[in-house]
C-alpha positions as CSV (number, residue, x, y, z in Angstrom):
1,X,0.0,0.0,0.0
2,X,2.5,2.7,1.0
3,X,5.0,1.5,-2.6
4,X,1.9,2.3,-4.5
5,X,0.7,5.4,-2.6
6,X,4.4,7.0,-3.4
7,X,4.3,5.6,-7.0
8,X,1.0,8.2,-7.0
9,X,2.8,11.2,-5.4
10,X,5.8,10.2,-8.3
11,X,3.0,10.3,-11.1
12,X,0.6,13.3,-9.5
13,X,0.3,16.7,-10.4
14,X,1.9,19.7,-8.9
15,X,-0.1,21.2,-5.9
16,X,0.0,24.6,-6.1
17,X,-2.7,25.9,-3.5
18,X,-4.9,25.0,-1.3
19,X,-8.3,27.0,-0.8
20,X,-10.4,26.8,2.3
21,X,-13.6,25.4,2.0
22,X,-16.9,26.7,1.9
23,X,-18.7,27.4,5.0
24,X,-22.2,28.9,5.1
25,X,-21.8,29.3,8.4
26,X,-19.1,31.8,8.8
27,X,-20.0,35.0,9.5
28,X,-16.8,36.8,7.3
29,X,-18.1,36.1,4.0
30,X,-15.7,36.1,1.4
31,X,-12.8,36.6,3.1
32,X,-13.8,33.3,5.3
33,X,-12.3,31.1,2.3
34,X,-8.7,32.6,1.7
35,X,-6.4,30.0,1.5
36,X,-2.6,29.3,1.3
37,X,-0.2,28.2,-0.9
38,X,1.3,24.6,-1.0
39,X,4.6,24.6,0.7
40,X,6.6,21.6,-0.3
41,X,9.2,19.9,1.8
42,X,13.0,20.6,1.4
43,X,13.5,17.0,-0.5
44,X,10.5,17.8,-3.4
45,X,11.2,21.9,-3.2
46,X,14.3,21.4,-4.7
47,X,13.9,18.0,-6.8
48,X,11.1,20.1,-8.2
49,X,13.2,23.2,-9.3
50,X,16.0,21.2,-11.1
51,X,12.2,19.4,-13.4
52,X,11.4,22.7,-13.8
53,X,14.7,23.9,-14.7
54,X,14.8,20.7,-17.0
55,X,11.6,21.6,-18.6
56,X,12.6,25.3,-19.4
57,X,15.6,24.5,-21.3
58,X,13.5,21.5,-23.5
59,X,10.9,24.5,-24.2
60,X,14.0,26.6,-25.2
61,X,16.0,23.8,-27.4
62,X,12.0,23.3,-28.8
63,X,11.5,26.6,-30.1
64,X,15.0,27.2,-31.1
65,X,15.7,23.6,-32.9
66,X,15.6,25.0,-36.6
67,X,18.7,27.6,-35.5
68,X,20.3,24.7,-33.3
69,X,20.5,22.1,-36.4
70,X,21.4,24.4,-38.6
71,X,24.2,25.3,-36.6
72,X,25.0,21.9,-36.0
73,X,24.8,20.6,-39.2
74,X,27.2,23.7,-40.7
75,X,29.7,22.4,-37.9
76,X,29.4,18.6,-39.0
77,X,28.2,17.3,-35.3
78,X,24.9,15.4,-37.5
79,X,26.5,12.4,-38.3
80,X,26.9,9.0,-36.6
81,X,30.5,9.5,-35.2
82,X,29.1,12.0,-33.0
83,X,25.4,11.3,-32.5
84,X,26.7,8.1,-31.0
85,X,28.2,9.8,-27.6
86,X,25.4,12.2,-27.8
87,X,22.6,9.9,-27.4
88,X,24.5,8.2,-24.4
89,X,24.8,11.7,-22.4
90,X,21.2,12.3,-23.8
91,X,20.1,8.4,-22.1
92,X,22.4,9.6,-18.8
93,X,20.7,12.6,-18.2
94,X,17.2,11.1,-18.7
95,X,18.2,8.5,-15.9
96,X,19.6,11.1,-13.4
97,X,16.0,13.2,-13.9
98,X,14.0,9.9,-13.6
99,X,16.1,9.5,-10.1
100,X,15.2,13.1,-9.3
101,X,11.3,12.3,-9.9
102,X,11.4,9.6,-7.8
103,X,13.3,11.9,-5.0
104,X,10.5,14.2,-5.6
105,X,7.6,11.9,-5.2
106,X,9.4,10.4,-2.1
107,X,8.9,14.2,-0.6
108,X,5.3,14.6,-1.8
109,X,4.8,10.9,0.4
110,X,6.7,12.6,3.7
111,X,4.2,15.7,3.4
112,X,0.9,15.1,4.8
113,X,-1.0,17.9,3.0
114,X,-0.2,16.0,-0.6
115,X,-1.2,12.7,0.6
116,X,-4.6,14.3,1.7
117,X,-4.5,15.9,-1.8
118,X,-3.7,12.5,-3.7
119,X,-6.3,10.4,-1.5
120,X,-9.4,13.3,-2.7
121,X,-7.8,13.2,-6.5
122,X,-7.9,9.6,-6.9
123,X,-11.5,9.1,-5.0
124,X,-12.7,11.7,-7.4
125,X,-11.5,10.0,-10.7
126,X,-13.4,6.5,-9.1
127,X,-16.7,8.9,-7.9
128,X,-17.2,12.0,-9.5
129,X,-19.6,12.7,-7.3
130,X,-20.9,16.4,-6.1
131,X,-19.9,16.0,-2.6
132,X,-16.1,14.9,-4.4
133,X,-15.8,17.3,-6.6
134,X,-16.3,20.3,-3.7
135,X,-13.7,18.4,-1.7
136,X,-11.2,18.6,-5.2
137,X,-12.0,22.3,-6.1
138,X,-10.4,23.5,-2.6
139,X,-7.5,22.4,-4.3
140,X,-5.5,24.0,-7.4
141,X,-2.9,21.7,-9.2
142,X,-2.1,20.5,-12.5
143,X,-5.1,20.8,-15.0
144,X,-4.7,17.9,-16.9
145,X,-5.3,15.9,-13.7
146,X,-8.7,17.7,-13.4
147,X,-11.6,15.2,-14.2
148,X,-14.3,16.4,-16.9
149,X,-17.3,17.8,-15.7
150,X,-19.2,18.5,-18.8
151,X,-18.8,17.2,-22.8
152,X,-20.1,18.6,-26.0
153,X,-21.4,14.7,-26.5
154,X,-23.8,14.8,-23.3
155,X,-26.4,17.4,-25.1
156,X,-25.1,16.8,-28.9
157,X,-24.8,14.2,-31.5
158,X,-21.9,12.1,-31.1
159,X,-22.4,11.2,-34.7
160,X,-21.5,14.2,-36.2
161,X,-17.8,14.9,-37.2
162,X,-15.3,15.2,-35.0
163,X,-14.0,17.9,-37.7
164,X,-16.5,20.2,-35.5
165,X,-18.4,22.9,-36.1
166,X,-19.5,25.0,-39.1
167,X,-17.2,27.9,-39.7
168,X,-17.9,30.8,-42.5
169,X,-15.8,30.1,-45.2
170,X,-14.4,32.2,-48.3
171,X,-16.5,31.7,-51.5
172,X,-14.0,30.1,-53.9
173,X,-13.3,31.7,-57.4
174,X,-15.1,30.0,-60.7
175,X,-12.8,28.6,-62.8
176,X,-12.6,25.5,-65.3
177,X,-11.6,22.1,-64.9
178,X,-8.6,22.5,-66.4
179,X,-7.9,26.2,-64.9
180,X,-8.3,25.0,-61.9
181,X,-5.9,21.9,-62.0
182,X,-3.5,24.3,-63.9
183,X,-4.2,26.7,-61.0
184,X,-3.4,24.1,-58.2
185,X,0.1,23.2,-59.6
186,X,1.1,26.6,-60.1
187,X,0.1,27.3,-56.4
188,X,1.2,24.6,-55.0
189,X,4.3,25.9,-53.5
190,X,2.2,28.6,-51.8
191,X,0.2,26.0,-49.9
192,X,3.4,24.5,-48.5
193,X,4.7,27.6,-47.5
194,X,1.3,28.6,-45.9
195,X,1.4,25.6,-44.3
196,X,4.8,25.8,-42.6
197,X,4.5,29.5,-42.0
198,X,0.7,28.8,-40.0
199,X,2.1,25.8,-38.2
200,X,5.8,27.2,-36.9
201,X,5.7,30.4,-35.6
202,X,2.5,32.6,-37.5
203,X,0.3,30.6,-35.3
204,X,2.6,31.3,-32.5
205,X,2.6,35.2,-33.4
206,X,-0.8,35.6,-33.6
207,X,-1.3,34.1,-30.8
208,X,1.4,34.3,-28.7
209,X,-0.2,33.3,-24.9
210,X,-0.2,29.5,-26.6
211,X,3.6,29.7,-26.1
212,X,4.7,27.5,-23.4
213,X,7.7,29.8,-22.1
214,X,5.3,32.8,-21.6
215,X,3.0,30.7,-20.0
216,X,5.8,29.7,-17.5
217,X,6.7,33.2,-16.9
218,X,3.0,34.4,-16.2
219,X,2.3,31.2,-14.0
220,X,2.4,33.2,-10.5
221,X,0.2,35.7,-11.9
222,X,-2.3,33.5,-12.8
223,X,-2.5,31.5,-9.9
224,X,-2.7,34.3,-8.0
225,X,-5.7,36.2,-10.5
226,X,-7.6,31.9,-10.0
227,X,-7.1,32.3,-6.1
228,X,-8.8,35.6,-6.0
229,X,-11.8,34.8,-8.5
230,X,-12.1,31.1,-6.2
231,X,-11.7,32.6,-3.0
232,X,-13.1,35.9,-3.4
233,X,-16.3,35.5,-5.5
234,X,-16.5,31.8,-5.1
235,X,-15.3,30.9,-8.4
236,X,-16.0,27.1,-10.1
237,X,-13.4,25.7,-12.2
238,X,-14.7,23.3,-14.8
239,X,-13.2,21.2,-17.3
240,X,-15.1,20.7,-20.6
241,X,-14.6,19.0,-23.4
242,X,-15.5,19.9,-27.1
243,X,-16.6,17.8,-29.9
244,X,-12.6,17.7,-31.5
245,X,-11.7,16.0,-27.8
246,X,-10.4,19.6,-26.6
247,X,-10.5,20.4,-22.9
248,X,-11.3,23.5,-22.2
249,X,-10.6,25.4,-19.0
250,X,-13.5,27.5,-17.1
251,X,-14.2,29.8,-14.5
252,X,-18.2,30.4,-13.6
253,X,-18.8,33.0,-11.3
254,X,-22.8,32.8,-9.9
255,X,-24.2,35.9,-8.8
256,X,-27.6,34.7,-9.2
257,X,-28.7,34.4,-5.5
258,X,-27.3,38.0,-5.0
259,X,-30.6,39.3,-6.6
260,X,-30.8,42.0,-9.3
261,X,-31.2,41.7,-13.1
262,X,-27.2,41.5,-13.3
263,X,-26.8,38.7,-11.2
264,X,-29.6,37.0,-13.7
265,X,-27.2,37.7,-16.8
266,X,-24.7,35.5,-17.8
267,X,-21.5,37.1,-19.8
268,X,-19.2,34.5,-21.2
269,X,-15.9,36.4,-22.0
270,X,-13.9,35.8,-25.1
271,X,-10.0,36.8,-24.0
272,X,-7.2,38.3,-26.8
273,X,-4.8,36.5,-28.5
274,X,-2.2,36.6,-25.2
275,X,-5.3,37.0,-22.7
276,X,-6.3,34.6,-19.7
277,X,-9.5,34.3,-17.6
278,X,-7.7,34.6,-14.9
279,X,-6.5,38.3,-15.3
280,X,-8.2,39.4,-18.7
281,X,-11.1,40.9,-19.4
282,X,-13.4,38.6,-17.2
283,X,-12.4,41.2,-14.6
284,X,-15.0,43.8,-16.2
285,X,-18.3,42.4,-15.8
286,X,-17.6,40.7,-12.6
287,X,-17.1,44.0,-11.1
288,X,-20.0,45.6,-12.9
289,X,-22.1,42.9,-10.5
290,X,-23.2,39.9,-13.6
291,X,-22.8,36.1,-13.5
292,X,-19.8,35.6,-15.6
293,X,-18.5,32.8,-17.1
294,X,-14.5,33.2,-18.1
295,X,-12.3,30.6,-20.5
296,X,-9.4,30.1,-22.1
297,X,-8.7,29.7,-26.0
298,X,-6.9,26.1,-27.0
299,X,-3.5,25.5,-26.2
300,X,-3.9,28.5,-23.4
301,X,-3.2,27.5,-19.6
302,X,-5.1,24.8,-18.6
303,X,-6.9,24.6,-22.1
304,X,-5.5,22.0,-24.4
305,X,-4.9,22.1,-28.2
306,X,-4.1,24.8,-30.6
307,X,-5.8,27.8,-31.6
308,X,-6.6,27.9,-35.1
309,X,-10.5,29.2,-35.9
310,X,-11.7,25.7,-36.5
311,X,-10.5,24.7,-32.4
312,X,-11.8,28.7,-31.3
313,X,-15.2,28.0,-32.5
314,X,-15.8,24.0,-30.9
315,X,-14.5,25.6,-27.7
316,X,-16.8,28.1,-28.0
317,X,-19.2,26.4,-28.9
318,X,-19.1,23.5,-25.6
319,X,-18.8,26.8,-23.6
320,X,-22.4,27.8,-24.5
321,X,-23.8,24.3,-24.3
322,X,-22.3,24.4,-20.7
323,X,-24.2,27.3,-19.9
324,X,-27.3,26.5,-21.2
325,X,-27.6,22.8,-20.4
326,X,-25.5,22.6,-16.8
327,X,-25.7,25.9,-15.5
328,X,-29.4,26.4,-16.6
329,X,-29.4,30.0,-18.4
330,X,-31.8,30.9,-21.4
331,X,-29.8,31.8,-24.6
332,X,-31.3,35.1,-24.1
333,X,-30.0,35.9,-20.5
334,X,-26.9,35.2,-22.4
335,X,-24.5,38.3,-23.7
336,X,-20.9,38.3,-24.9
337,X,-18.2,40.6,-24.1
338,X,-14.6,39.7,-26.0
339,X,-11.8,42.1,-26.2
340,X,-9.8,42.3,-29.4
341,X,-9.1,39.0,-31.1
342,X,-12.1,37.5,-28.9
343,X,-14.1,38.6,-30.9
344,X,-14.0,36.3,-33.5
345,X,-15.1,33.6,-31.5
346,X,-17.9,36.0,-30.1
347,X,-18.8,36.7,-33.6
348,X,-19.3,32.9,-34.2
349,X,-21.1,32.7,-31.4
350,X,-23.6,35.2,-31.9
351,X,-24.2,34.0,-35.8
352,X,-24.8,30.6,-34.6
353,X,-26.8,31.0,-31.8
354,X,-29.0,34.2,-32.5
355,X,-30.8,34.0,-29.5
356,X,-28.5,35.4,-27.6
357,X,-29.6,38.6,-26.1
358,X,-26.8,40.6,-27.3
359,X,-23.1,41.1,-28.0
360,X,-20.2,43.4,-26.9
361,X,-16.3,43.7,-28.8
362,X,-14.3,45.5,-27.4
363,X,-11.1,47.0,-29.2
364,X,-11.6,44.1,-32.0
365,X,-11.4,44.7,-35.7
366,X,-13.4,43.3,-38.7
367,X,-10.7,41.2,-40.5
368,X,-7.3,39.7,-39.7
369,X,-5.8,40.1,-43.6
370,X,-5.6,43.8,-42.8
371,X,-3.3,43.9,-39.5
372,X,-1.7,41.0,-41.0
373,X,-0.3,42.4,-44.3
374,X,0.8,45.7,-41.7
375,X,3.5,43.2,-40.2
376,X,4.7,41.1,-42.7
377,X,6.7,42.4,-45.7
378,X,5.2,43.7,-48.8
379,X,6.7,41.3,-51.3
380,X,5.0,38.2,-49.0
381,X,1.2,39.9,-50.0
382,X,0.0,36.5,-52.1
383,X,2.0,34.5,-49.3
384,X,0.2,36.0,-46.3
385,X,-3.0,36.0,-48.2
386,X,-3.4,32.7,-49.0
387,X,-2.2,31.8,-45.6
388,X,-4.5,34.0,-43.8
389,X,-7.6,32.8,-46.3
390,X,-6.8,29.4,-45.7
391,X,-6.2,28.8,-42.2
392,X,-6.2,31.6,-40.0
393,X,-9.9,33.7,-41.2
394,X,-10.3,35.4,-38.7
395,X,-13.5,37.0,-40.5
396,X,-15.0,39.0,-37.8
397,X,-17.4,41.5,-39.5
398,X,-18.8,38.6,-42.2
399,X,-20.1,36.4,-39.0
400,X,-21.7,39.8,-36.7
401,X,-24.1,40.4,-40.2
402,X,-25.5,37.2,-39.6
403,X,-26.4,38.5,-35.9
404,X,-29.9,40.3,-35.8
405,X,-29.7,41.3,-32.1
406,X,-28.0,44.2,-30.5
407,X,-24.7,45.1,-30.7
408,X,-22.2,47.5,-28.8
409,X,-18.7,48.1,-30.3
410,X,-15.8,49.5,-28.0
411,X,-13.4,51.9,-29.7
412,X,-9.8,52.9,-28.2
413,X,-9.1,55.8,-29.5
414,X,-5.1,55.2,-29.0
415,X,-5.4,51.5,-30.1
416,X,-2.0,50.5,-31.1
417,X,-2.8,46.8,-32.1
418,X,-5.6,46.9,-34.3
419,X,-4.6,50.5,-36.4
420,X,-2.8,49.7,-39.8
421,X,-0.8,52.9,-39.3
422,X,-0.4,53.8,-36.2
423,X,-2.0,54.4,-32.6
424,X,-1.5,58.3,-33.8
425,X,-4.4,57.5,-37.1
426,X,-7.5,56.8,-34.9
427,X,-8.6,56.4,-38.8
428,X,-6.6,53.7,-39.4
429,X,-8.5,51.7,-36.2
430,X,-10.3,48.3,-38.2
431,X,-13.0,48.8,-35.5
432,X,-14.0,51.6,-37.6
433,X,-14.0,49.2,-40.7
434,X,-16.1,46.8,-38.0
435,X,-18.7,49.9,-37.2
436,X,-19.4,50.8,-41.2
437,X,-20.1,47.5,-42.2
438,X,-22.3,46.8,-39.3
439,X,-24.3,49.8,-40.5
440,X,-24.2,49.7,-44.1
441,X,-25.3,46.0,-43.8
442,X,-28.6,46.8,-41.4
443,X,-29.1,50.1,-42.8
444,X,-28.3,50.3,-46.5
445,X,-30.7,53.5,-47.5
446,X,-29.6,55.6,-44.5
447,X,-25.1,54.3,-45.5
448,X,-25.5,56.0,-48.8
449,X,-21.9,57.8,-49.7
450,X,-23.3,60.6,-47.8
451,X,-23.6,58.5,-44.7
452,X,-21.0,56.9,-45.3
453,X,-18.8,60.0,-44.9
454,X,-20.5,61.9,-42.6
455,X,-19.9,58.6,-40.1
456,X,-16.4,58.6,-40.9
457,X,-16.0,62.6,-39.9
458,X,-17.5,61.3,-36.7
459,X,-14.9,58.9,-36.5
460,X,-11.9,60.5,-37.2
461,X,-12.7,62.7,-33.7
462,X,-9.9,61.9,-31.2
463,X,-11.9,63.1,-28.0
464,X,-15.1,63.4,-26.9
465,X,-14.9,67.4,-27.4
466,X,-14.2,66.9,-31.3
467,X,-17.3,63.9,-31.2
468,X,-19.9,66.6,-29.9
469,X,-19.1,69.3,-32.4
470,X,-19.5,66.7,-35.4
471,X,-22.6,65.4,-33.5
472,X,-23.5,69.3,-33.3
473,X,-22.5,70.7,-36.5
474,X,-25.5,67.9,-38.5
475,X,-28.0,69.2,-35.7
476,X,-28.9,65.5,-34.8
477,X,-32.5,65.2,-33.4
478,X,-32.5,62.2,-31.2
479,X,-35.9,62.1,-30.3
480,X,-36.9,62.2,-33.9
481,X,-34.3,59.7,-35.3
482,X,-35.9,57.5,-32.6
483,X,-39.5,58.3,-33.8
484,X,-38.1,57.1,-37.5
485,X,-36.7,54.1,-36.5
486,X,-39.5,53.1,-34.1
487,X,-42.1,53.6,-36.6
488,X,-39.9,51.6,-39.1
489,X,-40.1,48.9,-37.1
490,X,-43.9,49.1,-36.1
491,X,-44.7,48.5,-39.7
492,X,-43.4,44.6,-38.9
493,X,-40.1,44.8,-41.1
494,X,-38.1,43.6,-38.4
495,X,-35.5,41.7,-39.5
496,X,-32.2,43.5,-41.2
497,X,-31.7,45.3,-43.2
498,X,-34.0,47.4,-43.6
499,X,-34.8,49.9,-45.9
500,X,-35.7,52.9,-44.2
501,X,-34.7,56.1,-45.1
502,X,-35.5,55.1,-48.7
503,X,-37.5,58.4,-49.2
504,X,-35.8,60.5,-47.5
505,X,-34.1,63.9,-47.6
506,X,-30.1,63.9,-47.3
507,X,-30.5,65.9,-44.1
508,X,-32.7,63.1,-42.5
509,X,-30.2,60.5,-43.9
510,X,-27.4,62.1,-42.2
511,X,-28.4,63.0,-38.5
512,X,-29.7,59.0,-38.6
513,X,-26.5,57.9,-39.5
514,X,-25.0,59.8,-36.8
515,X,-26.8,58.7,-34.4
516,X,-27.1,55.2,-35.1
517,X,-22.9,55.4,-35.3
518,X,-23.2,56.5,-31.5
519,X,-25.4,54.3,-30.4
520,X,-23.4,51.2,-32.2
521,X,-20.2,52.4,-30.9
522,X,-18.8,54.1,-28.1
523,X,-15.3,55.6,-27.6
524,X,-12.6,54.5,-24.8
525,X,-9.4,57.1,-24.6
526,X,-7.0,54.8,-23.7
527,X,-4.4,51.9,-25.9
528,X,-5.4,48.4,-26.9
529,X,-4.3,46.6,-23.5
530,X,-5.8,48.6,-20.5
531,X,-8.2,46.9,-19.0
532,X,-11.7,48.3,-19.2
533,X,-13.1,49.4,-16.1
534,X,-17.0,48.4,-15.3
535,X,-18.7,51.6,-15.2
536,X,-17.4,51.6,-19.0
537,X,-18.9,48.0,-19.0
538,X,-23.0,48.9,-20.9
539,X,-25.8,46.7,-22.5
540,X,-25.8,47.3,-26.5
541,X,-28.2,49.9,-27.8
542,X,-32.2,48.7,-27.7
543,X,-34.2,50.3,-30.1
């Protein structure tokens, strides 16, 4: 019993905290459930740092292998004379970590706090049981240990492809049977470049929180942004799993006994491209007083996989199915709030599941092609084209026209991420880009090219001083623009878009363009990565 108890503390997960239960009973609230971090003995404190040590440098030689065997090849080391010797100090170092592993698992056995730990995991994986799994969440370790507590399959058809979901994808070019075989030969070398390019580091750029040494570097301040949403606001970590066998990590956040409408709304937060639950922009609405319910993309943290759109959307996708089927909200008691490449996935979610009571991006853009041609050099256009087309389309604005319901778009006016110039150009912003096709999709009669460019004067204001005297200058009647639009709608022409302002004077066109610009999108003076604070944090425009 006690050889196969420390083979268990050899093969467990790190412990990293421990969280004091819940107590209805104690009078401190919150506060009653602060925990304390693990403290490991001398023997698996130091075992454990030369593993970690170990593991940094593999993540290093990882990432940097195309330089290292390129430099070893140029100095003749790749051949068997020399590979020989290397494999044996490559087998001796192996050995000397397995020793340490086992020294480490022999400290986890002395410490009475792990074996505690071990004894709940291991009843947990047998029972997963309610009562089990509250004994398992006072404890924060290695995700991959986690048991699941929800799958795509439960509510879904297992039968369906494990390919995934439907994504929106580019309407291919007509051409001829033998055009197109021609056309396939000749591009052929562009798909393998693509392909390389997407799968070494362009994936890795664009989204760069899937790299494992940043996620080493941030790993105190996540566990310390996951002990404050667990012991603070009660947090429940989950592990889901979506229909391509992705686990995805969760935080939920229930604020429905608290009372209030808030506390009734669920907002599942879609994070940026180096963005975690645990100190992104779940922050926002938590503070504002909503349920929230936080994740994080494929390959990020505790998530598993890559991100690539096809892996955003079936995460998304189990996310929503969680909320509705185990945590019991209505689609429409359902809003999403992403911040800047988020909003992709909350653009998928929104066209697939229009029931959802509405929809807030906030510094995101309407197409990746855009910001991606600003970084790459000129002469790799058809490269970073066809890559972009083919596996990273990121086609924000094309999935938000499919979405009937309300929508709020959240501008930073010195956005440095998502401007193809600079953070100087508010013009340059792609939100803008986002905001006009929004509009001239729901309200083609009113977007003429007078509308058009009145909207865009709007936009290029840099302060709220410069927004008022555009606003000004038209003489923009709210209460009649929302007398037009109301009366539009009365006539039973609900759905978009509609066509009113059809017979309408210019100067009619233009206030309503103006004002349905400001009620679509509000302004934030600040750059791409502050974090936005709640009283900024508002429901999408109702008519």
């Amino acid at each position: 019993m006690a050889g196969w108890m420390w083979l268990r503390c050899v093969l467990g997960p790190h412990l990293q905290r421990i969280h004091r239960s819940t107590d209805p009973s104690r009078p401190e609230g919150r506060a009653g459930r602060r925990g304390w971090n693990y403290q490991p003995r001398s023997l698996e404190k130091h075992s454990d740092s030369i593993l970690s040590w170990a593991s940094a440098l593999w993540s290093l030689s990882y990432y940097s292998s195309p330089l290292l065997l390129c430099y070893l090849y140029r100095k003749g080391y790749i051949c068997s004379s020399k590979l020989v010797p290397v494999s044996q100090y490559v087998g001796t170092v192996l050995v000397c970590l397995l020793g340490v592993a086992c020294l480490r698992g022999l400290g986890r056995w002395k410490n009475s706090e792990y074996l505690q730990f071990i004894s709940i995991l291991d009843e947990n994986k047998d029972n997963h049981t309610p009562a089990n799994k509250k004994k398992l969440r006072c404890y924060d370790f290695d995700f991959s240990y986690w048991p699941s507590d929800f799958s795509w399959s439960e509510f879904s058809n297992p039968k369906l492809s494990k390919a995934g979901v439907s994504l929106l994808k580019p309407e291919p070019r007509l051409r001829g049977a033998a055009d197109s075989v021609l056309h396939s030969v000749r591009t052929l070398p562009c798909h393998i470049i693509s392909f390389l390019i997407v799968h070494s580091f362009g994936r890795r750029m664009l989204y760069p929180g899937s790299v494992g040494l940043l996620q080493k570097a941030m790993r105190p301040m996540l566990q310390q942004g996951q002990a404050r949403l667990i012991e603070e606001f009660d947090g429940q970590r989950n592990k889901l799993v979506a229909c391509d066998g992705n686990e995805i990590d969760t935080m939920f956040v229930d604020r429905r006994r608290e009372g209030g409408q808030k506390g009734q709304t669920l907002v599942i937060c879609c994070e940026g491209n180096a963005g975690f639950y645990e100190v992104g922009c779940m922050n926002t609405p938590l503070e504002g007083g909503y349920s929230v319910l936080g994740w994080n993309h494929p390959g990020f943290a505790g998530s598993t996989g890559v991100p690539f759109p096809q892996n955003e959307a079936n995460a998304m996708d189990v996310v929503i199915q969680y909320a509705v089927h185990r945590l019991g909200f209505q689609l429409s008691d359902i809003v999403v709030y992403a911040w800047s490449i988020g909003g992709f996935t909350a653009s998928w979610a929104v066209m697939s599941y229009p029931e959802i009571q509405s929809v807030v991006l906030d510094a995101s853009f309407d197409d990746l092609l855009p910001l991606a041609l600003k970084v790459m050099p000129d002469s790799w256009k058809p490269l970073v084209q066809h890559a972009v087309r083919q596996y990273m389309n990121l086609n924000n604005a094309d999935q938000l026209l499919k979405y009937q319901g309300p929508v709020l778009l959240i501008r930073r006016t010195r956005d440095e991420i998502i401007t193809t110039t600079g953070p100087e150009d508010v013009m340059s912003n792609r939100g803008n880009d986002l905001l006009l096709k929004l509009l001239q999709f729901r309200y083609p009669k009113i977007m003429t090219e007078e509308g058009v460019r009145v909207v865009r004067q709007w936009l290029g204001s840099s302060n709220p001083i410069e927004e008022a005297s555009v606003y000004s200058g038209y003489e923009v009647d709210d209460d009649w623009c929302v007398s037009v639009l109301q009366s539009y709608q009365a006539e039973g022409d609900v759905l978009f878009p509609w066509s009113v302002g059809e017979d309408m004077a210019m100067e009619g066109r233009r206030q309503l363009a103006l004002f349905l610009a400001r009620k679509y999108m509000r302004n934030f003076e600040t750059t791409h990565c502050t974090p936005l604070p709640a009283s900024e944090f508002h429901s999408p425009w109702r008519l």
